[in-house]
C-alpha positions as CSV (number, residue, x, y, z in Angstrom):
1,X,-9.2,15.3,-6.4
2,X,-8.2,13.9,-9.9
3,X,-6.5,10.7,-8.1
4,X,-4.9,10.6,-4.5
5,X,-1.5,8.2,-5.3
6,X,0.9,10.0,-3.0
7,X,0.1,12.7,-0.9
8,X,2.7,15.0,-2.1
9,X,0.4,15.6,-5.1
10,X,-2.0,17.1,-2.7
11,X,-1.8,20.7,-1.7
12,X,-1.7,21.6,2.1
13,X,-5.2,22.8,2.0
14,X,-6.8,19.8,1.5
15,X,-4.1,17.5,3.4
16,X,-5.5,19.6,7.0
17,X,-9.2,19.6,5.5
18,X,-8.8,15.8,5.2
19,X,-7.3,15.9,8.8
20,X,-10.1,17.9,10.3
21,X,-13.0,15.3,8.5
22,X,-11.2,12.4,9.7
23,X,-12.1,13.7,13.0
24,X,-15.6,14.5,12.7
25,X,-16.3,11.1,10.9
26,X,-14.7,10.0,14.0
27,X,-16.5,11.5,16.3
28,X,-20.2,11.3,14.4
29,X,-19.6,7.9,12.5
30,X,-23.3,8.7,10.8
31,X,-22.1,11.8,9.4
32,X,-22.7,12.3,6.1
33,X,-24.7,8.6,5.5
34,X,-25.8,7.7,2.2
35,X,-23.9,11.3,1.2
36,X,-23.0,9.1,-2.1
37,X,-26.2,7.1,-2.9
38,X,-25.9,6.0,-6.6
39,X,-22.2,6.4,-6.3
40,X,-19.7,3.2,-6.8
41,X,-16.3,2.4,-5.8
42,X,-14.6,-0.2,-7.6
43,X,-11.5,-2.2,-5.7
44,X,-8.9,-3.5,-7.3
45,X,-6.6,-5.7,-4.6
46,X,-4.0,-7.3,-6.3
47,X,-2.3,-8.0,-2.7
48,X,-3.6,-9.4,0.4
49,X,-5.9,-7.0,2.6
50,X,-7.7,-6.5,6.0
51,X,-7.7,-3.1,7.6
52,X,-7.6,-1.6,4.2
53,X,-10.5,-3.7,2.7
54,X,-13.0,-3.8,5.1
55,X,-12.1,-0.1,6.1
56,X,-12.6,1.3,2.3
57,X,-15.9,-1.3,2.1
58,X,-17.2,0.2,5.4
59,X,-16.4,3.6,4.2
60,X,-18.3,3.5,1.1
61,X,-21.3,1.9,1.9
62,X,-22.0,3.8,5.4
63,X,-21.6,6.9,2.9
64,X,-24.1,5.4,0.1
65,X,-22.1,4.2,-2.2
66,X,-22.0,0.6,-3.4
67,X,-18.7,-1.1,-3.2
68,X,-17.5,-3.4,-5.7
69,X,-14.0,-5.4,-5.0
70,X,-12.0,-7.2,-7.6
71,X,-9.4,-9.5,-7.0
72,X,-7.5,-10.5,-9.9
73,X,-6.5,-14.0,-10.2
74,X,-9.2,-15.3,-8.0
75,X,-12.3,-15.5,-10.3
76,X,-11.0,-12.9,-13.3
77,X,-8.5,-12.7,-15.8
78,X,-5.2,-12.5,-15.8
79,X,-3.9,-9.2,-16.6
80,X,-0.8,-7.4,-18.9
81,X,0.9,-5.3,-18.0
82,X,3.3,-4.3,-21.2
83,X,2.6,-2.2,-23.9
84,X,3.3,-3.1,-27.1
85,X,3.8,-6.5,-27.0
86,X,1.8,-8.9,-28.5
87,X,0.2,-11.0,-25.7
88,X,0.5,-14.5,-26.6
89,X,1.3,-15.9,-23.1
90,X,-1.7,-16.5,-20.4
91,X,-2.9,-13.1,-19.9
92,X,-6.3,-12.6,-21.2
93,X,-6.7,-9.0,-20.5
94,X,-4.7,-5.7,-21.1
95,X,-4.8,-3.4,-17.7
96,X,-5.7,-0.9,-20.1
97,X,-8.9,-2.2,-21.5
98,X,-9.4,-3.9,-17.6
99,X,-9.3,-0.4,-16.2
100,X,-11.3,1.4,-18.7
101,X,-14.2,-0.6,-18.3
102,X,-14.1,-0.2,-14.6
103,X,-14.4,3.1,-14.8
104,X,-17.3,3.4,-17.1
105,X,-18.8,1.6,-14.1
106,X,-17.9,2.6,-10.8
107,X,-17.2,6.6,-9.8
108,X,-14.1,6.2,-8.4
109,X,-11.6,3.6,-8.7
110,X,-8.9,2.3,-5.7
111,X,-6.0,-0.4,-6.5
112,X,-3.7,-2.2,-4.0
113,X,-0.7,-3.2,-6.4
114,X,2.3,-4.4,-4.0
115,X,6.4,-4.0,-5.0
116,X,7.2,-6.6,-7.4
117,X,10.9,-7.0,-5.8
118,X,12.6,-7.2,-9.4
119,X,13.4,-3.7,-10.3
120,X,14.1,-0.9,-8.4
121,X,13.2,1.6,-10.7
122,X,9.8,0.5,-11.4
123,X,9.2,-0.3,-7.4
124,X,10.2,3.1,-6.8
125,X,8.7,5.1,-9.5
126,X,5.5,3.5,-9.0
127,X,5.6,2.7,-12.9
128,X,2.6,0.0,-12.4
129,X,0.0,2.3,-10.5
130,X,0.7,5.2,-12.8
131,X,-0.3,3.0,-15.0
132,X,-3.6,1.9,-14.1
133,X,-4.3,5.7,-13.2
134,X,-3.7,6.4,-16.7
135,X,-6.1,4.2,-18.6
136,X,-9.0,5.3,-15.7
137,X,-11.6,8.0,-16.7
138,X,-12.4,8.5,-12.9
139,X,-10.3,8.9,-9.9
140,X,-8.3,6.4,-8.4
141,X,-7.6,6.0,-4.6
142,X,-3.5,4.1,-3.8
143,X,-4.7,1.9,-1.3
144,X,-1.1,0.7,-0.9
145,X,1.6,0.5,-4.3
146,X,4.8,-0.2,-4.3
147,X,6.3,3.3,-3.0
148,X,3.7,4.7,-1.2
149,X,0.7,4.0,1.6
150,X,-1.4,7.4,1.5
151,X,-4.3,6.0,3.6
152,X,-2.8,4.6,5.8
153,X,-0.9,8.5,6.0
154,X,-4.0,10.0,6.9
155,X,-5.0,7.9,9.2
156,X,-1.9,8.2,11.8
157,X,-1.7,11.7,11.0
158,X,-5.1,12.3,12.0
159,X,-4.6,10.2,15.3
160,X,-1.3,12.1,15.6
161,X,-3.6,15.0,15.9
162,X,-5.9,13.5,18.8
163,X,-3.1,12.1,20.6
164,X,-1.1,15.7,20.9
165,X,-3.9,17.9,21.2
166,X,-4.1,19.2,17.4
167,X,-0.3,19.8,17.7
168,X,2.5,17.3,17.2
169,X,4.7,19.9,16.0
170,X,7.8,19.2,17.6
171,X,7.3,16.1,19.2
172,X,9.8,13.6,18.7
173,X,8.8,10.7,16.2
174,X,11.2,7.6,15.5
175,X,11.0,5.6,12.6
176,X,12.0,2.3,13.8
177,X,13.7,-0.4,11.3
178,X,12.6,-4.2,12.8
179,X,14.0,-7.1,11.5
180,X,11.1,-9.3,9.8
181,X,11.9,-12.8,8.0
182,X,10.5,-11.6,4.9
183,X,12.5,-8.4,2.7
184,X,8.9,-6.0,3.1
185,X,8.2,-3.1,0.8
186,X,9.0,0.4,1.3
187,X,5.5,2.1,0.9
188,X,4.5,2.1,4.7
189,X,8.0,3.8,5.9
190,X,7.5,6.1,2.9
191,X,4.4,7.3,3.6
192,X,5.3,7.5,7.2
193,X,8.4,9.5,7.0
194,X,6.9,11.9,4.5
195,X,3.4,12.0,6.8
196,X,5.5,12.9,10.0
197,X,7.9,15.3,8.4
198,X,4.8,17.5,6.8
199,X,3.1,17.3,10.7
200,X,6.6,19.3,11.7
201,X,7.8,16.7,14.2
202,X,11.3,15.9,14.8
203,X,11.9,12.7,12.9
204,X,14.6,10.1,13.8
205,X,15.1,7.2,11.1
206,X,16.4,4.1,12.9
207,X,17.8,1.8,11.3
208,X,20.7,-0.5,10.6
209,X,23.5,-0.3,8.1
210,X,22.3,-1.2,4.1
211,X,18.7,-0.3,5.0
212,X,18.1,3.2,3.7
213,X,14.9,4.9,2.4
214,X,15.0,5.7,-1.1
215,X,17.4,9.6,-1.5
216,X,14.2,11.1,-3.2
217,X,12.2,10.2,-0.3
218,X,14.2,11.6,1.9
219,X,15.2,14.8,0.2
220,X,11.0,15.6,-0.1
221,X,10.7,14.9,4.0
222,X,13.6,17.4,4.2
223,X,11.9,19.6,2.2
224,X,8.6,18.9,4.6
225,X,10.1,19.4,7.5
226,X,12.2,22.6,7.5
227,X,8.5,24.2,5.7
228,X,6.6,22.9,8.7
229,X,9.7,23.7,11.4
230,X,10.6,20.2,12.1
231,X,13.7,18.2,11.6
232,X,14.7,15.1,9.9
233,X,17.6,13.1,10.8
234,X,19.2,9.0,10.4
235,X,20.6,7.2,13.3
236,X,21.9,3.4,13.4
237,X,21.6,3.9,17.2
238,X,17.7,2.4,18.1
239,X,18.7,3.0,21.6
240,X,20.0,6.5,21.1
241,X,16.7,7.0,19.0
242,X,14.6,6.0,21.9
243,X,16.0,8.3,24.3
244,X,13.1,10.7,24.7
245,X,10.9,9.9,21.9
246,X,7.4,10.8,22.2
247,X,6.4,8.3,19.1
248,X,7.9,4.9,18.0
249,X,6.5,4.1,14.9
250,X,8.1,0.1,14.2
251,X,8.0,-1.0,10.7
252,X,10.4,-3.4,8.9
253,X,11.7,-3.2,4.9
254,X,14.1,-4.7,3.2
255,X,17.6,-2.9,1.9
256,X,17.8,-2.2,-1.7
257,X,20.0,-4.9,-2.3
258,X,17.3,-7.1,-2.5
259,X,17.0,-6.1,-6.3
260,X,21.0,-7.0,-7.6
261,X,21.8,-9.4,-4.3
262,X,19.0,-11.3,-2.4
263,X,21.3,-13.3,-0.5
264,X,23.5,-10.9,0.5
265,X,20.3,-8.6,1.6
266,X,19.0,-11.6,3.4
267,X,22.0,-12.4,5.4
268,X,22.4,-8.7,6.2
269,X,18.7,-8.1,7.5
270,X,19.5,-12.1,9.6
271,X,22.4,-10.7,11.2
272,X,20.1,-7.5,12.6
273,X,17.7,-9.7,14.5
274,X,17.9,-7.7,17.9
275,X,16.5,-4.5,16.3
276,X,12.7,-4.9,17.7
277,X,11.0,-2.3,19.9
278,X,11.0,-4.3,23.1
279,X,9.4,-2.7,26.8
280,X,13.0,-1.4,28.1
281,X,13.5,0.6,25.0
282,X,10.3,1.6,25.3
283,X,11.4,2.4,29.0
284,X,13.5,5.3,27.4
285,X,11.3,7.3,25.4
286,X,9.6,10.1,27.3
287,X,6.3,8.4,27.9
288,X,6.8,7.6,24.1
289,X,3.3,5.6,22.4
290,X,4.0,2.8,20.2
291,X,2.5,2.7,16.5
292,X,2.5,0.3,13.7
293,X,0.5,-0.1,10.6
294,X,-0.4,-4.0,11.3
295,X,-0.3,-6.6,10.8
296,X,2.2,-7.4,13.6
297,X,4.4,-10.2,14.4
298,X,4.5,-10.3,18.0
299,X,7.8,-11.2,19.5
300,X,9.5,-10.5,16.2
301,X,9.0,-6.8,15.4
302,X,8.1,-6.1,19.2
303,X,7.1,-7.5,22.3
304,X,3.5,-8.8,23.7
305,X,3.6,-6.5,26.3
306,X,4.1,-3.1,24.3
307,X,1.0,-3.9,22.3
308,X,-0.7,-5.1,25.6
309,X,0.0,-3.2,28.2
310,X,1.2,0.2,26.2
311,X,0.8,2.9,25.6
312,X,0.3,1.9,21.8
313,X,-2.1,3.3,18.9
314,X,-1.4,0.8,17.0
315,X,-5.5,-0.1,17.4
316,X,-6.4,3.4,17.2
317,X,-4.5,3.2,13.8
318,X,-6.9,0.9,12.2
319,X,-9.4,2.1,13.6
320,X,-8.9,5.6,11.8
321,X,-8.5,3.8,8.9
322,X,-12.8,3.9,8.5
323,X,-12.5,7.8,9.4
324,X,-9.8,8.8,7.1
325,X,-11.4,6.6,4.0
326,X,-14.6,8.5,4.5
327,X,-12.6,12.1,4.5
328,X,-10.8,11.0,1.4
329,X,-14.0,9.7,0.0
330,X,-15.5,13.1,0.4
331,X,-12.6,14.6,-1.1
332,X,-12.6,12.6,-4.2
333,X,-16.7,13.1,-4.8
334,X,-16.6,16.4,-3.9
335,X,-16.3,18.7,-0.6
336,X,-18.8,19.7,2.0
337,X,-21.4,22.4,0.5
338,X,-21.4,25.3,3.0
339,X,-24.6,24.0,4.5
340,X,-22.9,20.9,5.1
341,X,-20.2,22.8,7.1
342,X,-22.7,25.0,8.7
343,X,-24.1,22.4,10.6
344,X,-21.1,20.6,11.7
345,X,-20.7,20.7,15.7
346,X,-17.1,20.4,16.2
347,X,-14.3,21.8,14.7
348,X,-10.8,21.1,14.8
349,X,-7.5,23.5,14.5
């Protein structure tokens, strides 16, 4: 792979291939070790990180490869963004010239680069990670940008997978709004809807009045679904939703009015405080299992005893995290060799 920022770049192929190594990396965690000696992954994290940061780390070095994380800000420059301006403010460093020496370093490049929250456009478009893709030499790995979550993709589609028996085709996923005090970005729900849509399940997106996924979004999980025989369909019923659900996936965002009308987004996404996945809507699904992303906020976006006493995969979800980041890893460096793949011991459908 050139770079992986959205996985509709990616051809179907190597979507299921990635699939299929998440499993095996799941189910033989030594697989492939030191695979990448002398190879290194630079990090960019702009943003906060847990799953995603020790997950990627993890994934390179049990692999071979050395690791190497940057966090601007916190011990580097400051970097611009703009082109052609001259930078006379406190930015020491053009993204350009940041990024081009990171990748006469490392092998392969991966940036966490959050929504701003000032222009819609440029959240949506992803103007800031294209980019840092353009001035890198090597490949670069989205570990989270504005619009989109592609890791995070893999790794609940590949635990979609285990859960159904290889087949979630058909099953019935929700794609549950939660309120949250904070307007959140759009790149998890993204990513979801498009990740649940190309598995052909029937998706439901839940959610209250003035808190719509971007129309292009939804038009390519559309497009998904009817290929892969499942549906895609909006509801600002959560309980009607519910109603024999075999997933329910909770993850807040804000509304788009966030970018020309905080306050009246703020007062809108206040006065939708009762949409959380609590146990007796949970009590309707058809033996549904909760998912989320994480991190949580318990009693907020659902209650204690969903996460405790389930059925959620919301654990299984990070843990995947490792086993997807090694699959995309071997993706990005190159696929098996057919000795490789003549010794494997388990396959997957």
């Amino acid at each position: 792979m050139r770079h992986l920022l959205d996985w509709l770049d990616i051809d179907e192929t190597t979507w299921q291939s990635c699939i299929r190594e998440a499993h095996r990396f799941a189910d033989h965690r030594s697989l492939h070790a030191n695979r990448f000696l002398g190879k290194a992954l630079g990090m960019v994290f702009f943003n906060d990180s847990l799953r995603t940061r020790v997950s990627m780390e993890l994934a390179a070095t049990e692999l071979g490869a050395n690791p190497v994380v940057v966090t601007p800000g916190s011990g580097t420059w400051g970097f611009a963004w703009e082109d052609g301006q001259a930078m006379t403010g406190g930015e020491a460093e053009h993204i350009r010239e940041a990024v081009g020496v990171l990748s006469r370093y490392c092998h392969g490049l991966g940036v966490r680069l959050f929504a701003e929250g000032l222009d819609r456009e440029r959240d949506v478009s992803d103007a800031r990670l294209k980019v840092f893709a353009a001035a890198s030499d090597v490949p670069v790995l989205n570990l989270e940008s504005a619009a989109r979550h592609p890791c995070q993709a893999l790794a609940d589609a590949s635990v979609l997978h285990r859960t159904f028996d290889g087949n979630p085709a058909g099953k019935k996923f929700v794609l549950h709004w939660t309120w949250h005090p904070k307007a959140l970005p759009m790149a998890v729900p993204n990513s979801t809807l498009l990740m649940a849509s190309r598995l052909g399940m029937d998706v439901v997106v839940a959610r209250p009045e003035g808190f719509g996924l971007d129309e292009e979004v939804m038009e390519a999980a559309r497009r998904q679904a009817a290929a892969h025989g499942g549906s895609v369909t909006v509801t600002t019923d959560a309980d009607a939703a519910a109603d024999g659900a075999h997933v329910v996936y909770a993850k807040a965002w804000g509304g788009f009015e966030r970018y020309h009308d905080p306050s009246a987004e703020e007062s809108r996404r206040h006065a939708n405080r009762d949409w959380r996945v609590s146990s007796s809507r949970m009590a309707c699904t058809d033996q549904g299992m909760f998912m989320h992303c994480l991190p949580v906020r318990r009693g907020v976006v659902v209650d204690d005893a969903v996460l405790d006493e389930g059925p959620s995969l919301h654990l299984d979800q990070a843990e995947f995290r490792l086993h997807a980041q090694k699959a995309i890893l071997s993706m990005m460096w190159g696929g098996e060799t057919a000795a490789e793949a003549a010794s494997a011991t388990t396959s997957y459908s």
